[in-house]
N, C-alpha and C positions, 0 to 999 in steps of 0.2 A: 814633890812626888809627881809622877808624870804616870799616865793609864795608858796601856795599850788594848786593844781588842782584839777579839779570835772572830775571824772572818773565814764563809764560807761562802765560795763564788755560785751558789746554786740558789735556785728558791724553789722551795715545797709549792709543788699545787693547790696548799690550802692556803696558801700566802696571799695577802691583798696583793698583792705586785705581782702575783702569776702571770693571770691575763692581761696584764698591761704591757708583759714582754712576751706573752706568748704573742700578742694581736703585734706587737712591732718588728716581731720577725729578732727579738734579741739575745733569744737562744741560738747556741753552737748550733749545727748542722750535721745532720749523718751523709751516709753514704748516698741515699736518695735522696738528700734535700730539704727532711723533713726535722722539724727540732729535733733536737738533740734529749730526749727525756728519759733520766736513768731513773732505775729501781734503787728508793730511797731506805725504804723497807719493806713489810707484806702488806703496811698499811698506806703507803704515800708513794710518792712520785715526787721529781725533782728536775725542772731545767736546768739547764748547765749554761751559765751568760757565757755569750760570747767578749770575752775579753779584746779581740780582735778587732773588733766591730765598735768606732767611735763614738757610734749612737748608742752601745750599749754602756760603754765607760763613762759618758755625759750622763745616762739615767741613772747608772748607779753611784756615780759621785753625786747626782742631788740627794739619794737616800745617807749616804752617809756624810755629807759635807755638815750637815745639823749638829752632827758628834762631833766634827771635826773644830766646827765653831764654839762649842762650849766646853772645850781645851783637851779632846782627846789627843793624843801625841802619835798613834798611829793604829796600823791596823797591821796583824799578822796573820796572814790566808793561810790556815790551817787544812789540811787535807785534799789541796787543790792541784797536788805534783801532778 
């Protein structure tokens, strides 16, 4: 049997890894330049990684390369259209 995961390209503000990509600049970008931070609900907030951004795909492959190593088979970005 093989596991797949449900992945979601954002991280909550209450997440350890917030400010580790808010301070690297690895959130998306708006119109003025500024992160990219959507209304997650009435209670959180959420960056939106920029996927574009190679520094950003190197830091979130080391968060999930752990699962990848102990035989997850892949990941499916759920809600990221």
């Amino acid at each position: 049997m093989k596991c797949l995961l449900i992945s979601h390209f954002y991280i909550s503000e209450q997440a350890k890894n917030f400010n580790k990509f808010y301070n690297l600049n690895l959130f998306g970008t708006n119109e003025e330049g500024k992160p990219l931070i959507i209304e997650g609900s009435r209670t959180f907030k959420l960056g939106l990684i920029d996927l574009f951004n190679p520094k950003a795909k190197d830091e979130l492959w080391s968060l999930m390369k752990p699962r990848y190593d102990e035989g997850i088979s892949g990941w499916w970005s759920d809600l990221s259209e």
